[in-house]
MIDOSE-1310 file (N, C-alpha, C; in nm, 2 decimals, decimal comma, always signed):
residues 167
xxxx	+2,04/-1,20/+2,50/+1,91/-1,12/+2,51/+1,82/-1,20/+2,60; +1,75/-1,13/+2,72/+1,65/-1,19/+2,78/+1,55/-1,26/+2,70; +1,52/-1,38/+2,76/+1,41/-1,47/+2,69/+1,30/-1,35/+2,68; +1,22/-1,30/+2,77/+1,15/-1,23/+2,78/+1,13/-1,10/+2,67
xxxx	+1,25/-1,04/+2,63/+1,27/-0,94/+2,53/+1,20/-1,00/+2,38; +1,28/-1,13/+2,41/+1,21/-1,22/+2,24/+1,14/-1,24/+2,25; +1,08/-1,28/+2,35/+0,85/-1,34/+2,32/+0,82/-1,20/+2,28; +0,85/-1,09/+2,36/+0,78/-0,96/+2,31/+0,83/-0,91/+2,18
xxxx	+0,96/-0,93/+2,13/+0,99/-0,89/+1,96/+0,89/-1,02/+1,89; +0,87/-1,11/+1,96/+0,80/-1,18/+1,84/+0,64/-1,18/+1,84; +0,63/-1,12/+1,94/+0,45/-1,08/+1,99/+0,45/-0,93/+1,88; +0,56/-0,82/+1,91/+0,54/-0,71/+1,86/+0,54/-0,73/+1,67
xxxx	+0,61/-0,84/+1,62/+0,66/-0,86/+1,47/+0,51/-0,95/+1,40; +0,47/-1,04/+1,52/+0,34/-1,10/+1,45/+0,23/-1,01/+1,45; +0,24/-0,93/+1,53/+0,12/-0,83/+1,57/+0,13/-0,71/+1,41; +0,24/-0,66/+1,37/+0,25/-0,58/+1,29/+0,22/-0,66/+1,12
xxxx	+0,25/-0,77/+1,11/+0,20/-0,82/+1,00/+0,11/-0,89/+0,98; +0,04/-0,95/+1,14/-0,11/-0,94/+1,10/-0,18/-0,84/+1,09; -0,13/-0,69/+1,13/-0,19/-0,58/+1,10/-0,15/-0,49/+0,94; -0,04/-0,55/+0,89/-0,05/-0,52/+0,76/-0,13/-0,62/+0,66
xxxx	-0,14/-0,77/+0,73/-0,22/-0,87/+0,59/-0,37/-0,79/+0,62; -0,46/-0,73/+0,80/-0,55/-0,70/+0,78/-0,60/-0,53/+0,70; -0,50/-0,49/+0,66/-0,53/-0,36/+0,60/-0,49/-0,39/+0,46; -0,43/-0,47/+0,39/-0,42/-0,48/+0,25/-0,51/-0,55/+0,25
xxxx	-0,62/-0,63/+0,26/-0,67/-0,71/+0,24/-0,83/-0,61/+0,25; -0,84/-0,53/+0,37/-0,92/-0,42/+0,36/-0,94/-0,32/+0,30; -0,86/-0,28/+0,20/-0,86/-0,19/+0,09/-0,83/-0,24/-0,07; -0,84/-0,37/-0,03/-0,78/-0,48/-0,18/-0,93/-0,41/-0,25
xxxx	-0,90/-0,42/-0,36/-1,02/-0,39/-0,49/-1,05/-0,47/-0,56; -1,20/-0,55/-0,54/-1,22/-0,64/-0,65/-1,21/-0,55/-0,79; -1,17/-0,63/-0,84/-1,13/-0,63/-1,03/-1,27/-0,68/-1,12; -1,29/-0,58/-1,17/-1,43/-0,62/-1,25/-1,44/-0,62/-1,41
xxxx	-1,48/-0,73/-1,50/-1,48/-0,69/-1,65/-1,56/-0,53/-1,67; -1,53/-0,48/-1,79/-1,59/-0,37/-1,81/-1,75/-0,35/-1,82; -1,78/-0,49/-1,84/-1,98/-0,53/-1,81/-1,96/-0,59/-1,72; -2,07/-0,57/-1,61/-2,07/-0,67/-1,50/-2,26/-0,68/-1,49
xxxx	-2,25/-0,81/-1,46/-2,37/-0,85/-1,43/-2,43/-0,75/-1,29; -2,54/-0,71/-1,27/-2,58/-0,69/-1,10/-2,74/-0,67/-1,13; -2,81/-0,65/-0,98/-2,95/-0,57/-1,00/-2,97/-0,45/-0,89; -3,09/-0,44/-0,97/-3,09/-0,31/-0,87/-3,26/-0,38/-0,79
xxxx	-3,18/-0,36/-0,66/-3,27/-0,41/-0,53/-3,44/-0,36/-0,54; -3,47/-0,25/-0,56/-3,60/-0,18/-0,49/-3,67/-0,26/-0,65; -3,63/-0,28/-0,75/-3,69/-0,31/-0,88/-3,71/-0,48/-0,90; -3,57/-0,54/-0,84/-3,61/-0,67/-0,85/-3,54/-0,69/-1,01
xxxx	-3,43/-0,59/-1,07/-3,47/-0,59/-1,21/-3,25/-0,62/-1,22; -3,26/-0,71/-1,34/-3,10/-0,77/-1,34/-3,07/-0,68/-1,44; -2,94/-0,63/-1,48/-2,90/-0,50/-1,59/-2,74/-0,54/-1,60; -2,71/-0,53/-1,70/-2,60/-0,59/-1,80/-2,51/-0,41/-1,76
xxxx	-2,43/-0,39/-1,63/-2,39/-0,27/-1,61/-2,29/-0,25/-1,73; -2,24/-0,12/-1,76/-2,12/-0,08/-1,82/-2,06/+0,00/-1,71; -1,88/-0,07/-1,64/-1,86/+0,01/-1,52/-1,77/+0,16/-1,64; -1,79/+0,26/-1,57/-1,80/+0,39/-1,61/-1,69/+0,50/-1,55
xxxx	-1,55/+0,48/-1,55/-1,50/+0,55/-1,49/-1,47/+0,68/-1,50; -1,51/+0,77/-1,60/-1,54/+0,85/-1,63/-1,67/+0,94/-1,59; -1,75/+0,87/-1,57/-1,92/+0,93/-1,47/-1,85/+0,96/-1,35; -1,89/+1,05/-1,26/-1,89/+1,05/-1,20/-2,03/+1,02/-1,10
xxxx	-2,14/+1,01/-1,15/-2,26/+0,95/-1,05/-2,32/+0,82/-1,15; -2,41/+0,77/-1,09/-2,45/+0,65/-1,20/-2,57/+0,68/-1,25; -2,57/+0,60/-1,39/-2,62/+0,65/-1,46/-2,80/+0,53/-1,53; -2,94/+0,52/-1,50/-3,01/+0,44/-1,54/-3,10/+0,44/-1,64
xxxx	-3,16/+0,38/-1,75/-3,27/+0,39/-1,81/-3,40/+0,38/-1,72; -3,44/+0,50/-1,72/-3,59/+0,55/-1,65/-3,67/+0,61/-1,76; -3,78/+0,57/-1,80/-3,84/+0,61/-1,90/-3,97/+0,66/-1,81; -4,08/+0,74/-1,89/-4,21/+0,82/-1,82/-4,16/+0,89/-1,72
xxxx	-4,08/+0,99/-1,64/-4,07/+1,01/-1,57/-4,16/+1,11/-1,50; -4,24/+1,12/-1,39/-4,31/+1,24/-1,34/-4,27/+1,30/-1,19; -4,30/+1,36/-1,15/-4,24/+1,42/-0,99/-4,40/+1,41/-0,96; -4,45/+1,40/-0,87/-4,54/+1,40/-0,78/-4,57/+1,52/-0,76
xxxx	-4,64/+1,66/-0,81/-4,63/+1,80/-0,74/-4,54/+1,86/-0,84; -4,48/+1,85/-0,91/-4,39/+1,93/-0,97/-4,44/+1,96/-1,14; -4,36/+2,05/-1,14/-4,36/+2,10/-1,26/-4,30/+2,05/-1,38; -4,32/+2,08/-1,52/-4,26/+1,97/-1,61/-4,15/+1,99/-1,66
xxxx	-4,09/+2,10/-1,60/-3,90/+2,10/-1,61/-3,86/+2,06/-1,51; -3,73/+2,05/-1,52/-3,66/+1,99/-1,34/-3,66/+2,13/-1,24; -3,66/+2,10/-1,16/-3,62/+2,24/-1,07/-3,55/+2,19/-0,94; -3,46/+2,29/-0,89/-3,44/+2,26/-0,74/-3,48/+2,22/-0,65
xxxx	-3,62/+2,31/-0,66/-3,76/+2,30/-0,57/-3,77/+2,12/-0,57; -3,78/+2,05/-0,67/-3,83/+1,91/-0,66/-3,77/+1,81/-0,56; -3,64/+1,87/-0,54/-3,55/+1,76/-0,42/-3,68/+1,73/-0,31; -3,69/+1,62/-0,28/-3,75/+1,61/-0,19/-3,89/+1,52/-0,19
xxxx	-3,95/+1,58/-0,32/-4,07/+1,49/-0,38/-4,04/+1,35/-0,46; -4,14/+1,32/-0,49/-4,14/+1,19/-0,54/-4,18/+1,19/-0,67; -4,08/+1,07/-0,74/-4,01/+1,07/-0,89/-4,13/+0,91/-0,90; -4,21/+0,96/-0,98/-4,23/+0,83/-1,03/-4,16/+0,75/-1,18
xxxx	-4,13/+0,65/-1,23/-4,06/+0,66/-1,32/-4,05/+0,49/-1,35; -4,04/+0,45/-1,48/-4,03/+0,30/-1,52/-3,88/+0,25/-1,56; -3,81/+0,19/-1,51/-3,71/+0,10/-1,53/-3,70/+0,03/-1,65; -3,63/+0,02/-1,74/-3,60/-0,08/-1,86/-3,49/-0,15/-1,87
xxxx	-3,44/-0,28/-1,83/-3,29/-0,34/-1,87/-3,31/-0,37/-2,00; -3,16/-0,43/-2,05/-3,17/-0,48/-2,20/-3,27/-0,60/-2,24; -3,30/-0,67/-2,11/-3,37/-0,73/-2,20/-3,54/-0,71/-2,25; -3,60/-0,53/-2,18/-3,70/-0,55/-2,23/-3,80/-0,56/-2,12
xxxx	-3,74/-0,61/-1,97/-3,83/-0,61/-1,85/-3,86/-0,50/-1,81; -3,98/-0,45/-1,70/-4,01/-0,29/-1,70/-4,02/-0,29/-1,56; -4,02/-0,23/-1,50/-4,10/-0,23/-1,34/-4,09/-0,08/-1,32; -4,19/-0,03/-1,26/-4,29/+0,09/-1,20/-4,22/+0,15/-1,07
xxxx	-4,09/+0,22/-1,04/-4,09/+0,28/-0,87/-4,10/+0,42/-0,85; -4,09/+0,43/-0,73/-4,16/+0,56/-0,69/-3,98/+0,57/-0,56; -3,90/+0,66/-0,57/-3,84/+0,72/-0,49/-3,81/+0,87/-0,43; -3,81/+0,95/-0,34/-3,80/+1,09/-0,30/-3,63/+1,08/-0,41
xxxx	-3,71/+1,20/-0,42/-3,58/+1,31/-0,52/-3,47/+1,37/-0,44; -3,33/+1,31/-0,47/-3,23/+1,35/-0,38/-3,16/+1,49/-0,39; -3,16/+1,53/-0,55/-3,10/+1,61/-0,63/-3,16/+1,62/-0,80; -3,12/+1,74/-0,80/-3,19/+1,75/-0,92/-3,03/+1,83/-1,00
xxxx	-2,92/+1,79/-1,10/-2,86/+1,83/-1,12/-2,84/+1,84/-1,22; -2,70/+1,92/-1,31/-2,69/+1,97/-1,47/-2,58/+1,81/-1,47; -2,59/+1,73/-1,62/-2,51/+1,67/-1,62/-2,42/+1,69/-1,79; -2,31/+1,71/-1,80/-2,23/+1,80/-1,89/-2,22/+1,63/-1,98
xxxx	-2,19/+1,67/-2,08/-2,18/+1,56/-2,18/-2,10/+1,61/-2,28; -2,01/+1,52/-2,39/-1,97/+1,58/-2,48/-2,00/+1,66/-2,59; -2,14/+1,67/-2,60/-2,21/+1,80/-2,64/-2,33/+1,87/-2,67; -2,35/+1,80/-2,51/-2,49/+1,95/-2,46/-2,50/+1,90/-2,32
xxxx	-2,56/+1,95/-2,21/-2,59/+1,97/-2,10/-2,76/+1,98/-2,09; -2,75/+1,86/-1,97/-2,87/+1,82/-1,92/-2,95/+1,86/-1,79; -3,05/+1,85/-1,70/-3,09/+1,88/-1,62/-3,15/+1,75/-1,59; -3,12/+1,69/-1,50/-3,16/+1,54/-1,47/-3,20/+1,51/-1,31
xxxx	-3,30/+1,42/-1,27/-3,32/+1,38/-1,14/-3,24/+1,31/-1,10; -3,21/+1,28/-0,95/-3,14/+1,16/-0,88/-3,21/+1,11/-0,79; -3,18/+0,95/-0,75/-3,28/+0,94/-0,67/-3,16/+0,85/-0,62; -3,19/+0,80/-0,52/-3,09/+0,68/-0,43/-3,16/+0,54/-0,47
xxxx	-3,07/+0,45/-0,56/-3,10/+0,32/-0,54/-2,99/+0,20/-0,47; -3,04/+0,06/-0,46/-2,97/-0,02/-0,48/-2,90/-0,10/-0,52; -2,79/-0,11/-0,54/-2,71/-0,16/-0,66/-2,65/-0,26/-0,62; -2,70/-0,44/-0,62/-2,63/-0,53/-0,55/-2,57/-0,59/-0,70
xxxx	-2,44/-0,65/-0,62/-2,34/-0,73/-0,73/-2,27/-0,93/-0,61; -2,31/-0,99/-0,69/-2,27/-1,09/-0,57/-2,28/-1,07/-0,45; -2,42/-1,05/-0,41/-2,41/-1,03/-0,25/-2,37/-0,89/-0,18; -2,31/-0,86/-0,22/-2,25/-0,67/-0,20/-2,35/-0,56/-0,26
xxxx	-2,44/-0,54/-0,16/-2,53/-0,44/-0,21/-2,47/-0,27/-0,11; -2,49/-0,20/-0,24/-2,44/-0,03/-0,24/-2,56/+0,07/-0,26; -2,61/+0,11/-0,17/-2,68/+0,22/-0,16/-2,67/+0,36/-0,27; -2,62/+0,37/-0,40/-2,60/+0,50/-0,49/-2,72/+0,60/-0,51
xxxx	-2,63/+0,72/-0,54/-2,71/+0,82/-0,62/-2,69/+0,79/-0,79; -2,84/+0,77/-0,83/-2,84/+0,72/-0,97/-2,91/+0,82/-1,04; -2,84/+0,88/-1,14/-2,97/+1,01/-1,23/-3,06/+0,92/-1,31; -3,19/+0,93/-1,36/-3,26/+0,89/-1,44/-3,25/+0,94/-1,57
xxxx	-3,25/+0,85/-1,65/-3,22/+0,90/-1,78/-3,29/+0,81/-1,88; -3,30/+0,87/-1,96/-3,38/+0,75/-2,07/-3,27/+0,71/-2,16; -3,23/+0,57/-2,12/-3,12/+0,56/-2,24/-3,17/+0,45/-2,31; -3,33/+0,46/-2,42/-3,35/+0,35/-2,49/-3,31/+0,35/-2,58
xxxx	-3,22/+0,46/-2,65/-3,16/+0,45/-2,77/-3,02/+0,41/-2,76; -2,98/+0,36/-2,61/-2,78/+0,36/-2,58/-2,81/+0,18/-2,53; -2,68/+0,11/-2,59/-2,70/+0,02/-2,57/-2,70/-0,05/-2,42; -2,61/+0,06/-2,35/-2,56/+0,02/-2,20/-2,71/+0,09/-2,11
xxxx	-2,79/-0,01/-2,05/-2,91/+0,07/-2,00/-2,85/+0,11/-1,87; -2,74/+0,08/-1,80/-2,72/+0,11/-1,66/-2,57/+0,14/-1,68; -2,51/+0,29/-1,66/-2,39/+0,28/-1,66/-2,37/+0,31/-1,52; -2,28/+0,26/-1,44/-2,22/+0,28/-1,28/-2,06/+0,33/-1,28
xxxx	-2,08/+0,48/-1,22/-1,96/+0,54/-1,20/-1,88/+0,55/-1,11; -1,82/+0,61/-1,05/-1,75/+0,63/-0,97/-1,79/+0,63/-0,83; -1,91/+0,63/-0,84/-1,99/+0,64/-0,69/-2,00/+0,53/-0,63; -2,02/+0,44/-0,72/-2,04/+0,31/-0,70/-1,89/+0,25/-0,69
xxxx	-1,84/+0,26/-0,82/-1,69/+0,18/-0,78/-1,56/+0,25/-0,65; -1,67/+0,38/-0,55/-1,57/+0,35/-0,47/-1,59/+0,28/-0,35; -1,66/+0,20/-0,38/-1,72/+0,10/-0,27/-1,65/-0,05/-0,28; -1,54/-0,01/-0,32/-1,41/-0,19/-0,34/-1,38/-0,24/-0,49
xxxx	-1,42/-0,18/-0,59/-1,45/-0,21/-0,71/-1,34/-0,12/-0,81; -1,25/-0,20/-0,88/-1,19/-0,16/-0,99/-1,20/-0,24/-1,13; -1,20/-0,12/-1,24/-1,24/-0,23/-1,40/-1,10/-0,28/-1,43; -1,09/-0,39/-1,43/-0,99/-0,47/-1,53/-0,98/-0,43/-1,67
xxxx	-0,86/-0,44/-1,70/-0,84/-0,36/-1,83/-0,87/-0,48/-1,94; -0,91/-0,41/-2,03/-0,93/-0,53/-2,16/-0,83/-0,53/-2,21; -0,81/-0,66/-2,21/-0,74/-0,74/-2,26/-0,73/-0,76/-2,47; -0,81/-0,78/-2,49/-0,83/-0,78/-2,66/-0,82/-0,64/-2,70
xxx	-0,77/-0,63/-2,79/-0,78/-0,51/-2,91/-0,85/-0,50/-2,99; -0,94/-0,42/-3,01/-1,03/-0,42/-3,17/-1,04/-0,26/-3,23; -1,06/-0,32/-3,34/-1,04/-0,11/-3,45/-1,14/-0,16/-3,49
């Protein structure tokens, strides 16, 4: 075989497995415990997440909520105005923001159906900040004040299975 044929089988063989280490490596999924530490950027505020594979959008403790112009049910009409609304993590910290309303949707539960706002926040985790749609919800009675679903984990992110058993 021509010298020449082999530089190019070995040009063409290094070229295809640097091009498979750079696509596994681009679709690899970090692995996450079922809580993960993050914060959410526009708040400044750190939240003890529960990742949520089951949500399909993510989910935050927003307490006081008002729309700017709106009325005191949710409506369609509101997309667009501004959600004023207070943040609560577990531990009790608050902060005051104000975002335009992305959506205003029904959210089905195991038993009853909601009408909830969305707004777009930031959701950084080590450096890796994600842009989500997050509904406001008041969860000061649920232990998990921030659950992040699917929206968020399709941004590189898979939960690690637990490991322990408990009844």
């Amino acid at each position: 075989m021509p010298k020449r044929a082999v530089t190019g089988a070995v040009l063409l063989l290094s070229g295809l497995a640097l091009g498979y280490l750079v696509g596994a490596w681009s679709v690899e999924r970090r692995m996450l415990p079922p809580l993960s530490r993050v914060t959410v950027a526009e708040a400044g505020l750190d939240f003890e997440a529960r990742l949520d594979t089951g949500a399909t959008v993510s989910s935050i403790n927003a307490q006081d909520v008002t729309v700017i112009g709106g009325d005191a049910r949710p409506g369609r009409d509101d997309v667009g105005r501004t959600a004023r609304f207070v943040l609560v993590n577990g531990a009790g910290e608050r902060r005051t923001l104000s975002a335009p309303i992305a959506q205003v949707r029904g959210i089905r539960m195991a038993d009853c159906r909601e009408v909830r706002y969305h707004v777009y926040l930031t959701i950084v985790h080590r450096g890796r900040a994600h842009r989500v749609l997050t509904n406001l919800n008041d969860r000061s009675a649920a232990s998990d004040k921030l659950l992040l679903g699917r929206n968020w984990l399709q941004h590189g992110y898979a939960v690690a299975p637990v490991r322990e058993v408990t009844l």
